[in-house]
Every structure is written in structure tokens, then in C-alpha cells.
C-alpha positions in Angstrom: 134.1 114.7 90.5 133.3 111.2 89.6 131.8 110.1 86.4 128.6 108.9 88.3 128.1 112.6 90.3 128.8 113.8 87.2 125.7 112.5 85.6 123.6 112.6 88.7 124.5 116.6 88.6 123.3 116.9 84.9 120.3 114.4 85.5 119.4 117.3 88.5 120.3 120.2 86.8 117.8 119.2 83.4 115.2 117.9 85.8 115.2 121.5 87.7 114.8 123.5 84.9 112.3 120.9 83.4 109.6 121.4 86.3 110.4 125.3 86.5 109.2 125.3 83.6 106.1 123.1 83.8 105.5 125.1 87.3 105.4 127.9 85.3 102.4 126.9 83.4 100.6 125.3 85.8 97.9 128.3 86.5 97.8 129.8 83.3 95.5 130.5 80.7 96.7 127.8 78.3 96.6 125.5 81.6 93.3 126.0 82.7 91.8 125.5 79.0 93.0 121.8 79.3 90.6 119.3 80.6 90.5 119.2 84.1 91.9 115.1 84.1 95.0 116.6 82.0 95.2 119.4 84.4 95.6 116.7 87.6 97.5 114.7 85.5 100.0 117.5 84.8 100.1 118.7 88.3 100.5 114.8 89.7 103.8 115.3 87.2 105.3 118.3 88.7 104.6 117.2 92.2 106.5 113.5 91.1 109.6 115.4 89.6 109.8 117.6 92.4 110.0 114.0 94.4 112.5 112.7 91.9 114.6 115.7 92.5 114.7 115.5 96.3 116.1 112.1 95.6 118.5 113.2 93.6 119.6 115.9 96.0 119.9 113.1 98.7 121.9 110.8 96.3 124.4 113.9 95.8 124.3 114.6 99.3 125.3 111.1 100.1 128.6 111.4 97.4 130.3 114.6 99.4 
């Protein structure tokens, strides 16, 4: 594995567990206590990383 897949698979890999776990507080208690402009700003994140990972996925797609 090259140096540059190398990275790219540890960029995913931190990114994935990243938005699991902002997934997993979108919808809860502490969640819905936030203003609701924090609480669209937070989901706009998640929805953006999920993005940036399928990007990712295609860039390691493209190095097999």
C-alpha cells in the first residue's frame, strides 16, 4: 500500500467513526435541547461528511 492510500485509508477510517458518532446524537435528548439553527447546522455537518466520505471511497476506489 502506498504512502498516499495509506493516509487516505486513515483520513476514512477517523472520518467514519467521526460521523457515527455525531449520527448517534443527532435525535437525542441533548440534541434536541440545542437551538434549532445549531440543530440544522449540526445535521448540514453530518450530511457534508457523509459527502466527504463517499469521496474518499471513490478516491480509494480509483487506487486498486
Amino acid at each position: 500500500m502506498t504512502a498516499v492510500k495509506r493516509r487516505v485509508v486513515e483520513e476514512r477510517s477517523e472520518l467514519h467513526a467521526r460521523l457515527g458518532k455525531l449520527r448517534a446524537f443527532l435525535g437525542t435528548a441533548p440534541f434536541l435541547k440545542l437551538d434549532p439553527p445549531q440543530q440544522r447546522l449540526l445535521e448540514a455537518q453530518a450530511h457534508t461528511m457523509g459527502e466527504y466520505l463517499k469521496i474518499l471511497d471513490q478516491r480509494l476506489a480509483l487506487m486498486e
